[in-house]
N, C-alpha and C positions, 0 to 999 in steps of 0.2 A: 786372692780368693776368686778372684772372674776369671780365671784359668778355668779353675777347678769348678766351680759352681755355674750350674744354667743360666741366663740372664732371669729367667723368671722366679730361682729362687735368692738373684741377688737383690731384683725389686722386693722381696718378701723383706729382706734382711733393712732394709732402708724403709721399710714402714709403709710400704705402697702396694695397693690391691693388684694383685692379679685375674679379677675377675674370675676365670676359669680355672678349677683343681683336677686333678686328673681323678673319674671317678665319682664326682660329686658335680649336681645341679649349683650355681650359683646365683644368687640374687642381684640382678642389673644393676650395673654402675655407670657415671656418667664415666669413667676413664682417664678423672683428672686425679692428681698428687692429693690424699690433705693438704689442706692449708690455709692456715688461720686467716688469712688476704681475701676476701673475693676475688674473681676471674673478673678481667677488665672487659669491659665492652668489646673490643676488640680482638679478644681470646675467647668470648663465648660467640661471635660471629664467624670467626676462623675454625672453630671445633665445629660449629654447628655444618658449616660448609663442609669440614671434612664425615661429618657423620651424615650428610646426603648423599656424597658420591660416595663412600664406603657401601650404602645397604643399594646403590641405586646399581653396582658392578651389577652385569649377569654374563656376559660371554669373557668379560677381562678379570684374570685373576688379580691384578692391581686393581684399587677402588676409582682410581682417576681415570674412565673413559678416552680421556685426551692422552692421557702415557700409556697406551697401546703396548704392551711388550716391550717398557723401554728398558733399554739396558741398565743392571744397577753401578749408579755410581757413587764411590766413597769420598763422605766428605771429612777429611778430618779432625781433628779438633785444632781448632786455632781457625778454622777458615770464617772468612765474614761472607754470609747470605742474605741475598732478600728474597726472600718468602711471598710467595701470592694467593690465593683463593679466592675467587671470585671479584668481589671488590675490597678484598682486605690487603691489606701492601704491610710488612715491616721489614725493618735491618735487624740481625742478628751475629753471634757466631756461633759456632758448631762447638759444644762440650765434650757429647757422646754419643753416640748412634746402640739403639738394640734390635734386638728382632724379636719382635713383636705381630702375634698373629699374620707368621708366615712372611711380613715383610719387614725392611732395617727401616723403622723410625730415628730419627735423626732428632737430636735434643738440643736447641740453641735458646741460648741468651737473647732475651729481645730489648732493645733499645729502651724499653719499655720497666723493666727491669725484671719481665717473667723470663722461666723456664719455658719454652712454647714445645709439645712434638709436634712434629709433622713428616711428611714423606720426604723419600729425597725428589719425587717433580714437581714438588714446591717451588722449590730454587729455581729462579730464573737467572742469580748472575752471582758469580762467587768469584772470591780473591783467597786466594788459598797463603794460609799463613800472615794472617792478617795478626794473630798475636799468638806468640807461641804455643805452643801444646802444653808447657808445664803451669801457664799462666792459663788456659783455659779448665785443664784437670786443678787448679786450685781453685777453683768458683764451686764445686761442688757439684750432686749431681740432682738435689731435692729443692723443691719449690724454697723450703724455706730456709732461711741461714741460719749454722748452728757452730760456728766463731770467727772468731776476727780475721782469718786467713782466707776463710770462704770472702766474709764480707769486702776485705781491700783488693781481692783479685778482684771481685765483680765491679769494683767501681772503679779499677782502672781498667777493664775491658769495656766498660760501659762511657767509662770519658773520650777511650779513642774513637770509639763508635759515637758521640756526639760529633766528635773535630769532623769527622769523617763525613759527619751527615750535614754539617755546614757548608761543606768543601762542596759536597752534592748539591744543598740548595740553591751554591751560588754559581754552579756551572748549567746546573738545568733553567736558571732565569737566561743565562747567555745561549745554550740552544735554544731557548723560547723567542729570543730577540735574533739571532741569526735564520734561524727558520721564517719570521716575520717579514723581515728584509728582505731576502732573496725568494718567498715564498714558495719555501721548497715542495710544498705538494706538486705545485704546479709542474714544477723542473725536475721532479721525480716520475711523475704517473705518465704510463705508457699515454703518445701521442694518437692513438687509436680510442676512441671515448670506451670502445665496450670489450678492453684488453687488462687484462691483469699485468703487473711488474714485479718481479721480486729485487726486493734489497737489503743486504745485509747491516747487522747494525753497525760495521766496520766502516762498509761503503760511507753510510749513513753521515757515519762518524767523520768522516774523511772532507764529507761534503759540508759539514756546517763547523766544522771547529777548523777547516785548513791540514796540513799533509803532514805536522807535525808529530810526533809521535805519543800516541794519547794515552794518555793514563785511567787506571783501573777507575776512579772517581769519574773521568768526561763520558768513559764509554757506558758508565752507568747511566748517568743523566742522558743521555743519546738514545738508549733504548726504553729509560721510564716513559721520554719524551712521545717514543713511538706507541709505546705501549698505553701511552695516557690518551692516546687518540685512536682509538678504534674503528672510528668514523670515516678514517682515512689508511691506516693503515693494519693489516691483519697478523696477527702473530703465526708462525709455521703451529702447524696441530701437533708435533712429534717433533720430539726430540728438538727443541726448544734452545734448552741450553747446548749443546753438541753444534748447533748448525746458527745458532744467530738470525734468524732470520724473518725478514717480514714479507707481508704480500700487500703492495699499492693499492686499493679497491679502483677502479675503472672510474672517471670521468663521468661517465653514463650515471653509474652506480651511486655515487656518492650526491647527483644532483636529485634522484630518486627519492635516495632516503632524504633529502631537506625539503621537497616538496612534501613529500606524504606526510612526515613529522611535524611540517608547518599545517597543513589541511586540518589532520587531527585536532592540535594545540588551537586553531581559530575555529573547530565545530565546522569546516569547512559544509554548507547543502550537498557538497560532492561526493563525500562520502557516506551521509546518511542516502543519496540517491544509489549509492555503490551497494550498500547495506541492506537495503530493499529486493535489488534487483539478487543480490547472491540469497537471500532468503528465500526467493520465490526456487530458484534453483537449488537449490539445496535440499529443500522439501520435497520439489519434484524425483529426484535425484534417488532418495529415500524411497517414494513411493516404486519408480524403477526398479530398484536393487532388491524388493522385497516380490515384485511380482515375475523378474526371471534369474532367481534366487540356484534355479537349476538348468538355467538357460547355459548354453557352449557362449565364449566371452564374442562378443562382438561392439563394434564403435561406426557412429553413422554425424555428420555433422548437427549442429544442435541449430534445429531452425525457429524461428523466428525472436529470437533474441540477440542483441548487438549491444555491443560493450564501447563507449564511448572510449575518444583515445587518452582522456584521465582516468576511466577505470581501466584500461589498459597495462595504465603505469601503476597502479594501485597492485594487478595485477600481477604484475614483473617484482615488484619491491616481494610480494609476499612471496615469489619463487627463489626470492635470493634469500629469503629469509632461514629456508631449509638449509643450508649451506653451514656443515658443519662449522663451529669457532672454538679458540681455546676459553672457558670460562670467566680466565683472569684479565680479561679484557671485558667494558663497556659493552654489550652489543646492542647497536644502535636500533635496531628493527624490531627489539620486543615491546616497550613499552606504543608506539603505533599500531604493532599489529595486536598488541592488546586488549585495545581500545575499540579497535575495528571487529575484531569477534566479539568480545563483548557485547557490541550495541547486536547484533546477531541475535542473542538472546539461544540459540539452538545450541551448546555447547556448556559442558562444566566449566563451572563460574572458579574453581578452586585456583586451578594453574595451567596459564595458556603457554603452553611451549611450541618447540615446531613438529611434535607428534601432530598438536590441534591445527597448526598451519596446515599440514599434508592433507592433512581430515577435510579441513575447508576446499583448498584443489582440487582437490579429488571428489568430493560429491559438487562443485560446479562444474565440472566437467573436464576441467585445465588438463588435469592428470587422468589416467586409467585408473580404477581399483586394482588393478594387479599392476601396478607400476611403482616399486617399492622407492623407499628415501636414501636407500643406500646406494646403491651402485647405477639410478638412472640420474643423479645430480649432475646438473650440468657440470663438465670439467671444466673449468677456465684458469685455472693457477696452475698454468703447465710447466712443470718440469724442464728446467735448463738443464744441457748438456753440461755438468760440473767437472767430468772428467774426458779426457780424448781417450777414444782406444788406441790411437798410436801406439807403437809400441816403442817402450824406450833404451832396445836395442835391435839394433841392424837385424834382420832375420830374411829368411830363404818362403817363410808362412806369407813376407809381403813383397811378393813379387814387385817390380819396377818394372811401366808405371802401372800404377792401382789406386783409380780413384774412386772416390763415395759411392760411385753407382755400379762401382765391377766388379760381379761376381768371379770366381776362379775360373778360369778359361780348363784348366789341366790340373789335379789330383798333385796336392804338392807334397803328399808321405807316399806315392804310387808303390814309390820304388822299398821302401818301409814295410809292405802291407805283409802279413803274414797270411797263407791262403790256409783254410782249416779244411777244406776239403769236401768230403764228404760227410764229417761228423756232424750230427745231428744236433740241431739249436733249436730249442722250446722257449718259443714267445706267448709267455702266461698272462690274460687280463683278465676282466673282467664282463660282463656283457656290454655292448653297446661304447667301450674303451677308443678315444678315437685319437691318441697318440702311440703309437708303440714306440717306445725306447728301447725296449731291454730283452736280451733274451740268453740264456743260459745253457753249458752244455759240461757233460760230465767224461773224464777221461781217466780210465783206470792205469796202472805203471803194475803190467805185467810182473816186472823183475821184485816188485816191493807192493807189495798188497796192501802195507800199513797206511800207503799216501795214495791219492788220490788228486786230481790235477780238476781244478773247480772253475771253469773259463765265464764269467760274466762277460758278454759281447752286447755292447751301447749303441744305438743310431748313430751316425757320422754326418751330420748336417754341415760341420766345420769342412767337409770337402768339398763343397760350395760357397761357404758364406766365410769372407773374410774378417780380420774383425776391424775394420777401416770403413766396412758397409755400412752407410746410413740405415738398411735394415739392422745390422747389430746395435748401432747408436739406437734405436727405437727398442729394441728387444730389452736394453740396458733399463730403459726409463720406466716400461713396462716392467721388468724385472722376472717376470712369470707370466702362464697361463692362466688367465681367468674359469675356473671352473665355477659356474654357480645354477643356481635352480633352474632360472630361465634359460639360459643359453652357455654359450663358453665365447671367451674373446681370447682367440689362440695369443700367445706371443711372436709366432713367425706368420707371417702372411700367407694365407692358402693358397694364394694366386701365383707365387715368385716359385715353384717346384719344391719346396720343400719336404711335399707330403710322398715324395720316394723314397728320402730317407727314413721313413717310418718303416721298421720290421714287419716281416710276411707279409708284405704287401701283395704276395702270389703272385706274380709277374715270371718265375720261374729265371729270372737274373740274378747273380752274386750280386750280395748287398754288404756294402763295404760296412765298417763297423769299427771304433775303439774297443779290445776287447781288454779287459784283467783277469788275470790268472793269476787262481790261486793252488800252492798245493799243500794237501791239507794231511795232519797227523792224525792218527785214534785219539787225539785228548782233544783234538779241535784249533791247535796252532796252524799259523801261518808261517810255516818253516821256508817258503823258499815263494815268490812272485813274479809275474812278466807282466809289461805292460805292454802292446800292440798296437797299430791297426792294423785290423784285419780284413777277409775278405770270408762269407760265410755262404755254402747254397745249399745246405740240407734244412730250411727253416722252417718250420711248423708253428702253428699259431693251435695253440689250446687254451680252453676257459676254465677257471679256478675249478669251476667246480666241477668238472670231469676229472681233473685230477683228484678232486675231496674224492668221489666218489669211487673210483677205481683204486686208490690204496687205501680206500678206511679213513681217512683225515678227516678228523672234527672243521665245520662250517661254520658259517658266520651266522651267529644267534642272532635274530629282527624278531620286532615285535609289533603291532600295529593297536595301540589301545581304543583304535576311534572305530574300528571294524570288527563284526564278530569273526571273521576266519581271513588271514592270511590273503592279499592276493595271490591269486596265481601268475607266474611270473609268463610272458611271451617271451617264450625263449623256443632255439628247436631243441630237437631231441638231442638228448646227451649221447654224447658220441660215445662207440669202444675204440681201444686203443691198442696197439698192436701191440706183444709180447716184447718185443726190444725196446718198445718208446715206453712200457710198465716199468722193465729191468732197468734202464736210466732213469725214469723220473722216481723209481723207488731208491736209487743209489745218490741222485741228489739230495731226495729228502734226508736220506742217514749222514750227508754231510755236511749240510746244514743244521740239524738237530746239534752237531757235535762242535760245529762254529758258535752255535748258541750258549754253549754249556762252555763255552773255552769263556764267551762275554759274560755266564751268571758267576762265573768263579771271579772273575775283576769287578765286581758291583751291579752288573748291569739290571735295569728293569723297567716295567714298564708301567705305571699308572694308569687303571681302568677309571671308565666313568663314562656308563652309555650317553649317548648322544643323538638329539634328533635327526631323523632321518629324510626328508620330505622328496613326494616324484612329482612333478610336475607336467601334466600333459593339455595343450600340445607342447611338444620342447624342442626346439627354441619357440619361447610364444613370436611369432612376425611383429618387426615393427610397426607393421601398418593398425598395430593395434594399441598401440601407445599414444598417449596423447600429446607427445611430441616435444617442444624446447619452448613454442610459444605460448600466445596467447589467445588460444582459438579453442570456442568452446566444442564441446562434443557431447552424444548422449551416449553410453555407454550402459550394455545390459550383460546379464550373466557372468560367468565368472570360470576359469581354467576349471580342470579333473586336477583336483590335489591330493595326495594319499600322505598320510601322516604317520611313518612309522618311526622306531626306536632300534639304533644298532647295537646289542649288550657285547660285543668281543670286538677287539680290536684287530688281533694279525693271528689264527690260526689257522693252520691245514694247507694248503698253498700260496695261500696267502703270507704267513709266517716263511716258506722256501722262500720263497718268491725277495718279498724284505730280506732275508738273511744275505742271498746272493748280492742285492742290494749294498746291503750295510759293509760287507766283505771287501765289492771292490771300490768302496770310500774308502776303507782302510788301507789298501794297495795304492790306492791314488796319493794318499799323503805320505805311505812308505816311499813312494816312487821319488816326491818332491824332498821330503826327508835325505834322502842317500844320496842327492845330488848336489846340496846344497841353495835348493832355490826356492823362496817364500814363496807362499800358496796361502789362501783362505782359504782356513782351517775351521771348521764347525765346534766350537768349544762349550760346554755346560760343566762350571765346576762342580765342588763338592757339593752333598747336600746338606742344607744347614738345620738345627734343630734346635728352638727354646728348650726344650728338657732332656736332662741327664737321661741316655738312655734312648732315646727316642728314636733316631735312626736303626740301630739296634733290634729294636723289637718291630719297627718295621718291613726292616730286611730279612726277618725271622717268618713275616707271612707270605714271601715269594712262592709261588708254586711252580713248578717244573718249567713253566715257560718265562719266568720270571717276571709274571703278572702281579701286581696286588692290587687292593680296594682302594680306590681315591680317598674314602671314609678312613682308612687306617689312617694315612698321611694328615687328613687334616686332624684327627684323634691325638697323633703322637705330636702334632704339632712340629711337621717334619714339610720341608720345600728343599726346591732347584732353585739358584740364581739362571736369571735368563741366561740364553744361548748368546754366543756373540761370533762375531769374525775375531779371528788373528792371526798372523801372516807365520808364525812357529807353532811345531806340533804341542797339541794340547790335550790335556785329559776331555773326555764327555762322559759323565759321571752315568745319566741315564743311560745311556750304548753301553757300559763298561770297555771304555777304550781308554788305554792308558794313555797318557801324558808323552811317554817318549814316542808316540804312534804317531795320535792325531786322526782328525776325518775328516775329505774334503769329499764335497759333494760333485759327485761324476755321473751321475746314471739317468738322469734325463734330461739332457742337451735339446730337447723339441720343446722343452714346457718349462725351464726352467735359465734361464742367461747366467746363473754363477755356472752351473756346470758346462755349460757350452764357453765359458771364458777359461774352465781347466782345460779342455779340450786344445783350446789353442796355446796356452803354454804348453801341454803337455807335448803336442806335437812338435813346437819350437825344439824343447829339449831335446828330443830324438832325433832329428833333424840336426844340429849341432853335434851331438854326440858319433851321428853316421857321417862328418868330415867335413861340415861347413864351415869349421875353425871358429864359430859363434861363441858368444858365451850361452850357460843353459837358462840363463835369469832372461826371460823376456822382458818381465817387467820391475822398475826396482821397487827395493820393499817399501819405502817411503810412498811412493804411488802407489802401493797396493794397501799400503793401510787405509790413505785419504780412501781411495776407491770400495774399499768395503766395507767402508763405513755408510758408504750413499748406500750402495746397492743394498747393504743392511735396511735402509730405512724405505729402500722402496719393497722390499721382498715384505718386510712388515703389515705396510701398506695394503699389499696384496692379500696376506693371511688375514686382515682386520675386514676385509670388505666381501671376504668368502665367508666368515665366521657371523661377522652381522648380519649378511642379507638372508644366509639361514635363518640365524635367529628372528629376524623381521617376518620372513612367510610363517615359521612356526607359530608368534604371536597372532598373525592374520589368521591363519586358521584356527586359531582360538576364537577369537571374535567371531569369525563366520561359525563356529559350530554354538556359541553361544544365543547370536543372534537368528539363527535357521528357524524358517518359520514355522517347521515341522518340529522345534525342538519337544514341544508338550507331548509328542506322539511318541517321542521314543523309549523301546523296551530297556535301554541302559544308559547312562552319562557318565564315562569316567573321571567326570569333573565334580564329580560329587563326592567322593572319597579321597579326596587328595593329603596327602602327608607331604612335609616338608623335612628333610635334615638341615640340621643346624651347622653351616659352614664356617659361622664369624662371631666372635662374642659382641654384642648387643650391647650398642652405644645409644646412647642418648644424645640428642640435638636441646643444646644448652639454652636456646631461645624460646623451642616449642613444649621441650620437655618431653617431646616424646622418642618412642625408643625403638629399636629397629636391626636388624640383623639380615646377611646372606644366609636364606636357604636353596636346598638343591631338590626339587620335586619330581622323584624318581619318576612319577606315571606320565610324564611328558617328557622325561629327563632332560626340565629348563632350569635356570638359576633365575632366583625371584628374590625382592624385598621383600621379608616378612614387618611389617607396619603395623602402628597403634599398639605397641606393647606398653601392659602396664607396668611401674615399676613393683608391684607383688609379684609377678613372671617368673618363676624360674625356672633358670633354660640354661643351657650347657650345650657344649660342643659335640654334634656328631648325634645332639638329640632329636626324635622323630615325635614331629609335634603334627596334631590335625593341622589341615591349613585348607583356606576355598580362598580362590580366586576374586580379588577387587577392582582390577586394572588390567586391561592389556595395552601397553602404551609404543605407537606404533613412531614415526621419525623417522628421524637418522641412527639413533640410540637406542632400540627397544628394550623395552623395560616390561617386568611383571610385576604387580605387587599383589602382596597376599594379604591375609588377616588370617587371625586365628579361627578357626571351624568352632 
């Protein structure tokens, strides 16, 4: 019957609420099974943790902040887990997995003898096949037991899971006494006091049990070990289980936290003296910020106040305090810095996190107010080189010899380059764009009018930059360009020539180029492809919207709710465009249109959901206006020009060409790897998955021409995407509509992005082989390309999670500043007074506090919020548009909104 039936009408069938019906408001449940047992202490502490970071999500569609985009993985039944949140630790195994609002909860057997759900980045360490699948499908799938078949499986999967958890106790008391002996922190932590170390729990393992070969039990205990000391060691934020790994806390560090944690604990006078002195600053601080409320930001040293070198360290401890951690770990710095705001008295007594740390730095002076938690945290857990770029076949791309610091003396595809002539290449951005990669050119086939020859032409940075260069070793770790409010932290060095392979540079020299060609039928196939380099000098550089406006193309819809009209944008005058450069870019658009329409007939779409928009002037704010890495105070007055607008469309009008050509030659690029037999990182997004019969279905039924729908349909039909992943064979990507025997690697901007600049150099190996080097066309083998795109997976993550928060952080900042502005009493309107919430999550309860709590999405700022304090009389449903006024804007590393009901 679970072929055939939705997972949500097979919980029906088994006696368990589904909270949500389609069409009806439902009355808030806590989410648990009946059942005649009470929930153990230990299950209402683990629900209650999962029902915090559930309503606490706002830019991650997972509820766990710390599993960022993590990739899903299936556990399946029979596997033995142990399960973490916050401070709750069990063993279990894996029964069942469903999918459940949008994500697979995973249903194991706990030691304990409950059913527990949880997600699957609970799991911190699995043995897969720990008791078979037909022995864990006989335990049943409901809290309670209901015969004798259920009953004896569960007590023999529950007897192996005691042997198991003995075996454990008695290997983690022997890393307890090996660690003791040889006192491995000391012989682990980097010999530099203020350097981080990472180590795997492998290594770990290697080092205190000896080189024998360790079993699934030692390497458990190896890592609880680590993971039971937070104090000293740090668990990776991401991707956790995938990568094993830990971070050493510094020397320095760790002698920090036992002094201030002893001060505390003895009422040390040092700190009540620390306490004083930050009060009097803080107050000051407050009075500043309100009297140049309108002042341009400026920072001047903070005279006549001196910070002793114990309040220094006091100091340092609370700057490390900011430094994001995974949950399931101790962390040693709250309950101190707890203690220490508190006696403050200036601050909500509720809950001190490191939003209220920031808050404190920042009005002593440490930090800037416009010095956000997200992307100015000190780095120090640097990135190891995990992979060589070596390449692990002989090629003609590595010249001999070519060391770390040599760039290409001589153009090694010269002799390759296909010259396009005089034909006209249109390099489309947007204003103020300061990488060009891409540029597009259209070629009609006189003899056959039906096709059409579609050349996407890419920047060629790879005709310089080897990939043996310690610049590409740094490109890798960086993984992308940093695009964010305040500034950009390019991926390639501005200094090293780079910025010539950047298209239309106007220079009036051929500008070399990887191009893809496509050529194109009346239905929108890709009947025949070329891939090149080329060599290109007819280039023109045009902005989106001189093309919107010269063929009529719909624009990008902004909205500004905090201002009554529109800024005006400083732009110059929009240009005219010559009758030839119209009759191309209108013959592009129609073959693009028709590429699109080939992707809506294979699934393809796109998911709306505006999104805030924020400008930031001046940009780049100067560093000199930051308050820096120490501990030096400052006075700081005024605050940047911030404009708060909302983007409602994603890709229309040349923007939509533009991507199409885009998306086109990632498809060429993986045909190309495809037909020659050589693995590539391939961008994959399977099927899409849906709790109810139907659901997809009637979602796919609301695409509109451009293959747009409402983000609201999807969470209505209770319809998702498994995340995107690497994989080294062609794969389906269900959102693009690209099939499975295709594939898509990512090609088209090599300046700002290190996966497409690393196809650039297989691709060229291949051609290169192919034109008589007698090479093979595999540059790299697939076994190294999977390890390798599995990092670069997780640093390219990285990079979206820190463009994605730091938005979200100013957008919260500007809430606060328009709530706090001292002129707010004077204004003719406040969009903050009418705010509606949609309902994204069904509405859990926290089993401790009892209270209840839900994601909404609050169209007039277009932020994601916790809607808090729900009573259980509430009734609310998915997708419903409830009043809602803002309660919280909570700033961090983590920004957070909470709401309440209006």
């Amino acid at each position: 019957m679970r072929r055939v039936l939705s997972p949500e009408a097979c919980l029906l069938l088994e006696g368990k609420r589904t909270h949500i019906q389609k069409g009806k408001q439902a009355a808030l449940s806590s989410g648990a099974a009946s059942s005649s047992a009470p929930l153990s202490i230990e299950r209402l502490k683990f629900d209650a943790a999962g029902a915090e970071a559930e309503a606490a999500s706002s830019t991650v569609e997972d509820g766990d902040p710390d599993a960022f985009a993590d990739v899903t993985k299936r556990f399946a039944a029979g596997t033995f887990v142990e399960i973490r949140r916050n401070d709750t630790r069990a063993f279990g195994v894996v029964l069942f997995s469903t999918l459940t609002d949008r994500k697979w909860m995973v249903h194991s057997l706990i030691n304990r003898g409950e059913i527990w759900p949880h997600q699957e980045h609970d799991v911190h360490f699995h043995v897969p096949n720990f008791v078979s699948k037909e022995l864990a499908e006989q335990c049943g799938m409901a809290d309670n037991i209901y015969n004798k078949e259920q009953s004896e499986a569960r007590v023999e999967v529950m007897k192996r899971m005691r042997n198991f958890e003995k075996d454990f106790e008695f290997h983690l008391q022997v890393v307890l006494e090996s660690a003791r002996e040889m006192d491995f922190y000391s012989r682990v932590s980097h010999p530099d006091p203020t350097t981080w170390a990472p180590i795997t729990t492998q290594e770990a393992a290697d080092m205190l049990l000896g080189s024998h070969t360790i079993t699934p039990v030692e390497m458990l205990a190896v890592q609880s070990f680590l993971l039971n000391h937070g104090d000293l060691y740090v668990a990776e934020q991401r991707r956790f289980l995938q990568r094993m790994r830990f971070w050493i806390r510094p020397r320095a560090d760790v002698q920090t936290i036992k002094m201030v944690s002893k001060m505390v604990i003895d009422n040390d006078p040092a700190i009540d003296a620390f306490v004083e002195k930050a009060r009097t600053l803080i107050l000051a601080a407050r009075q500043r910020a309100t009297e140049s409320f309108y002042e341009p930001p400026t920072k001047r040293p903070l005279e006549g106040v001196e910070l002793t070198e114990t309040e220094r360290m006091i100091v340092r401890f609370l700057r490390a305090a900011l430094r994001t951690t995974r949950h399931v770990q101790i962390n040693p710095y709250v309950v101190p810095y707890a203690q220490i705001i508190k006696k403050m008295g200036l601050y909500s007594p509720e809950v001190f996190a490191d939003s209220t740390v920031h808050e404190v730095l920042t009005e002593m002076g440490v930090l800037a107010p416009w010095e956000d938690a997200v992307t100015r945290e000190e780095i120090r857990q640097k990135e190891d080189n995990l992979v060589t770029m070596t390449p692990t076949t002989p090629t003609a791309l590595v010249p001999e010899p070519l060391g770390p610091e040599d760039l290409y003396t001589q153009d090694v595809v010269d002799s390759l380059r296909h010259d396009f002539g005089d034909l006209p290449v249109y390099v489309v951005d947007d204003w103020g764009a300061e990488e060009l990669d891409d540029g597009m050119s259209i070629e009609s086939i006189h003899s056959d009018p039906e096709h059409s020859w579609l050349h996407v032409h890419i920047a060629d940075p790879t005709a310089l930059l080897p990939p043996t260069h310690a610049i590409a070793r740094n490109a890798f770790n960086m993984a992308a360009s940093r695009y964010l409010l305040d500034r950009t932290v390019p991926m390639l060095p501005r200094d090293a020539g780079f910025h010539r392979y950047s298209l239309a540079q106007g220079s009036g020299e051929p500008e070399k180029t990887l191009t893809f060609s496509a050529k194109v039928n009346a239905s929108g196939d890709i009947v025949e492809y070329k891939v090149r380099p080329g060599i290109v000098r007819n280039v023109r550089a045009i902005k989106y919207d001189v093309i919107d406006n010269t063929l009529s193309l719909p624009s990008v819809i902004a909205s500004y709710p905090f201002l009554k009209e529109a800024p005006t944008p400083e732009r110059p005058d929009i240009a005219t465009l010559d009758p030839a450069t119209v009759d191309n870019l209108r013959r592009i658009h129609q073959v693009t249109r028709k590429l699109l329409s080939g992707r809506l007939r294979a699934g393809g779409l796109t998911l709306a959901l505006p999104q805030p928009e924020l400008e930031l002037k001046p940009r780049p704010l100067p560093e000199s206006l930051m308050g820096g890495l120490g501990t030096e105070l400052h006075a700081f007055r005024g605050f940047p020009d911030l404009v708060y607008g909302i983007r409602h469309t994603i890709e229309v009008g040349a923007r939509q060409m533009v991507s199409e050509c885009m998306k086109t030659a990632c498809r060429i690029a993986s045909m190309f790897f495809r037909d020659r037999g050589i693995p590539a990182l391939r961008r994959t997004v399977g099927p899409m998955q849906t709790e109810r019969a139907g659901g997809i279905e009637a979602l796919m039924a609301t695409r509109d021409e451009d293959g747009v729908v409402d983000y609201m349909t999807g969470v209505r039909e209770v319809v998702s995407a498994p995340p995107g992943r690497y994989i080294t064979t062609p794969g389906q990507h269900s959102l693009l509509g690209v099939p499975e025997n295709e594939g898509y690697v990512k090609v088209t901007s090599p300046l700002r992005r290190f996966g497409d600049m690393f196809a650039h150099w297989q691709i060229k190996h291949a051609l290169l082989a192919a034109a008589g080097t007698k090479a093979s066309p595999v540059l790299y083998a697939e076994d190294w390309l999977a390890n390798f795109g599995e990092e670069l997976e997780a640093r390219e993550l990285e990079a979206k999670r820190l463009e994605r928060l730091q938005a979200e952080y100013w957008a919260h900042l500007y809430l606060i500043r328009w709530q706090t502005d001292p002129a707010a009493e004077r204004r003719e309107f406040d969009p903050l007074q009418n705010l509606t919430g949609t309902v994204l999550s069904v509405p859990l309860m926290n089993p401790l506090t009892k209270n209840y709590s839900c994601k909404v999405y609050v169209p007039q700022i277009a932020l994601r919020g916790q809607l808090v304090e729900l009573s259980p009389e509430t009734h609310i449903g998915l997708v419903d548009e409830v009043p809602v006024k803002i309660k919280e804007s909570k700033l961090g590393s983590r920004p957070m909104l909470d709401l309440v009901l209006a």
